[in-house]
N, C-alpha and C positions, 0 to 999 in steps of 0.2 A: 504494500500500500504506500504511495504518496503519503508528502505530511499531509497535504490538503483534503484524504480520504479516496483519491480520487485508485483505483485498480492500473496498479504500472505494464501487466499483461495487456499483448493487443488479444484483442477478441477477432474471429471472424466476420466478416461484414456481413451485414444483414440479409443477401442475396447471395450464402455461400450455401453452396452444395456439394456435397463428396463425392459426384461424378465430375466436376473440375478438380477436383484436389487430386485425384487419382493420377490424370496426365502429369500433371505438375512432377508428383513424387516419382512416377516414373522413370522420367525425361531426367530427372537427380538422381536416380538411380544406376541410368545409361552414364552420365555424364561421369561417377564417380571409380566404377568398370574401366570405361574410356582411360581415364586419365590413370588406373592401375596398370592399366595393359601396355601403355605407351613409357610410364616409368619401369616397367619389367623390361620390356625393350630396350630401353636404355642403359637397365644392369646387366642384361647377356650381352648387348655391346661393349661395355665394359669392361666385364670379366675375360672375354675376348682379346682386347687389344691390351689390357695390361695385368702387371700378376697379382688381382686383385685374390687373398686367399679365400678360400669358401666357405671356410667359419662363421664369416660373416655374411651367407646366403640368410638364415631365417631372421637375424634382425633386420636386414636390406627390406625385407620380403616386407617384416609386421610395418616398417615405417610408410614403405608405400603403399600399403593398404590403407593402413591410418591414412594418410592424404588422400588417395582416393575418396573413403567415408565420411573426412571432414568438407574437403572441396566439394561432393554432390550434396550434402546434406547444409553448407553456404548457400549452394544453389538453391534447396529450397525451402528456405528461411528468405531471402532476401526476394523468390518471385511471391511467395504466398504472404509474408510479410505480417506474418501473425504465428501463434505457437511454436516456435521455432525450436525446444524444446521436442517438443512432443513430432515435429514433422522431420527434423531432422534426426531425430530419434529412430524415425520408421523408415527411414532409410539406410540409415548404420546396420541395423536389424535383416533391413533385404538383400544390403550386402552380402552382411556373412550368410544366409541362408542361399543366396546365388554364388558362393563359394563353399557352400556346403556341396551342393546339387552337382558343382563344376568337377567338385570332386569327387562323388560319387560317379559320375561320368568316365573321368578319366581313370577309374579300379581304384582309387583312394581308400575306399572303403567305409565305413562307418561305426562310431561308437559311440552309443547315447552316453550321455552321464556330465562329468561339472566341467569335462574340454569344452562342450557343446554351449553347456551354460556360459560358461564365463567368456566363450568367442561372442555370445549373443549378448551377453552383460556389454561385455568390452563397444561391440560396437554399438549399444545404444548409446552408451555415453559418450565414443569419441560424436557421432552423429548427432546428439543433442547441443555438445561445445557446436560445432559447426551450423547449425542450426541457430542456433541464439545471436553467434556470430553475424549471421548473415539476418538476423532482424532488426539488429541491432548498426547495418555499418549502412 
């Protein structure tokens, strides 16, 4: 709350609907992929031209994900311009679940239990930083 009472959350505007919100979270969802897949690109380049050791493969990996998840979930904090929290949240989220599925694809395989949790903790929260980020700049 304001000192003056007044609610410091934006609210959604009066003519919101969840079949607009849906593209939006998408299209930050696409965008956040995008930008993983083009920084993975740029680490197998990389690792390629110089003796980059490979130790440092899964932290390379979590940091571009992280960007990824924050960068789409800016995106859509700053088009929807309200909940930023909560919409960039659900994009962190569909991340890791479209890197769950990517890897079930690829024979990764699967194992329910607190990996799954705390991937899906992890990215609501870096998605909700980015998200508030982006309603706030």
């Amino acid at each position: 709350m304001h000192p003056d009472g007044a609610n410091s959350q934006k609210s959604p505007p009066s003519n919101h609907s969840y079949a607009s919100l849906l593209p939006v979270l998408l299209k930050s969802l696409l965008t956040g992929i995008l930008i993983s897949l083009l920084l993975l690109l740029l680490m197998v380049v990389a690792w390629y031209f110089t003796p980059l050791p490979e130790r440092y493969g899964p932290v390379m990996v979590f940091v571009i994900s992280a960007a990824g998840i924050i960068t789409g979930s800016y995106q859509a904090g700053k088009n929807l311009g309200y909940q930023g929290w909560l919409n960039g949240g659900l994009v962190g989220v569909g991340y890791v679940l479209v890197v769950i599925v990517l890897g079930l694809i690829l024979g990764q395989g699967f194992s329910a239990g607190i990996t799954i949790i705390s991937k899906l903790f992890l990215g609501f929260v870096l998605g909700l930083v980015g998200g508030v980020w982006g309603v706030n700049s």
